[in-house]
Each structure stands twice: as structure tokens, then as C-alpha cells.
N, C-alpha and C positions, 0 to 999 in steps of 0.2 A: 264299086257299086255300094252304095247306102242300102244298109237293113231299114226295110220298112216293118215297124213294129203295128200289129194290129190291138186296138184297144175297145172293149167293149163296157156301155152302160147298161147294169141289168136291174130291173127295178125287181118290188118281193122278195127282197134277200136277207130279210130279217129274222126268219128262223129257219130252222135250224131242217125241219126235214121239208123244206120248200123245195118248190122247183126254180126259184130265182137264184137258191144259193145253190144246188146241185148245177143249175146250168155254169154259175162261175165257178166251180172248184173243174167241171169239167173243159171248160174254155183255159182258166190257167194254167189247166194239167199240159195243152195244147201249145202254149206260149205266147195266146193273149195276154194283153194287157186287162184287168179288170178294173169297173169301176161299178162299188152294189151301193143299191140303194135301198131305200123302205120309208116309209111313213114317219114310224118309231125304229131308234136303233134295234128294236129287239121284235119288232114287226109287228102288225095289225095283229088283234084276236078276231082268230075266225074260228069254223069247227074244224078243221085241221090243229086248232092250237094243241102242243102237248104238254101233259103235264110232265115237266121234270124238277129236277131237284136243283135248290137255286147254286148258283155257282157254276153249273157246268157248262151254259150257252151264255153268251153276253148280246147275242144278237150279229151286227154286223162288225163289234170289235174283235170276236173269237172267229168268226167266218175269214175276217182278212187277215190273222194272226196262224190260221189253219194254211190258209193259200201260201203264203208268205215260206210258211213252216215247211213248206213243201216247194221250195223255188220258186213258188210264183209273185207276181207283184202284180198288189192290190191296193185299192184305198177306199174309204165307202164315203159316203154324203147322208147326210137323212135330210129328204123332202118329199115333196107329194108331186105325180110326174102327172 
């Protein structure tokens, strides 16, 4: 029998305490496949934006570098869905 891998696109995953990037850290905890997206690599400013201190978030290239870091496999896109 073939493993069937399941892979999921989640758009909004470009920062950091979103619900786009919590939804895929918790799908690849699962052993989805992930694929994040966003606008900008480092996600729309909205009022949710937070201020942090530069270096710590890079957007979608730290979110799939976190997933990754943790077994999971990831890769992002930036576009508008």
C-alpha cells in the first residue's frame, strides 16, 4: 500500500502570531504537508501587526524554517489568493 501524504495551502501566514501560521505549525505538527502563503513574505500590516525587534521574525522564511526545525516539511509562496 502507498502512503498517501496529505498537503495543505494556507494563506495569512506571514506573521508571526497569525492564525494562518499557527494553523500550519499545527497541521505539520500532524504530518501534513504544508504550503504558507501571504501577500508579503512578512505579511500584510493590519492591527494585529506586532511590534518586534528586527531579526527575530522574517515572515514566511522563519515560519517554514520553524516547521522544518521541528520535522515538518514546508515551503511558502508569496502571492495574493
Amino acid at each position: 500500500m502507498t502512503d498517501i501524504k496529505r498537503v495543505a495551502l494556507i494563506t495569512g501566514c506571514g506573521k508571526e502570531n497569525g492564525i494562518g501560521a499557527a494553523t500550519a505549525k499545527r497541521l505539520a505538527s500532524e504530518g501534513v504537508i504544508v504550503v504558507v502563503t501571504d501577500v508579503a513574505a512578512a505579511g500584510a500590516d493590519n492591527d494585529n501587526t506586532l511590534q518586534r525587534e528586527a531579526g527575530n521574525w522574517q515572515g514566511l522564511d522563519t515560519l517554514t524554517s520553524r516547521i522544518e526545525d521541528a520535522g515538518g516539511e514546508a515551503m511558502s509562496l508569496v502571492g495574493d489568493v
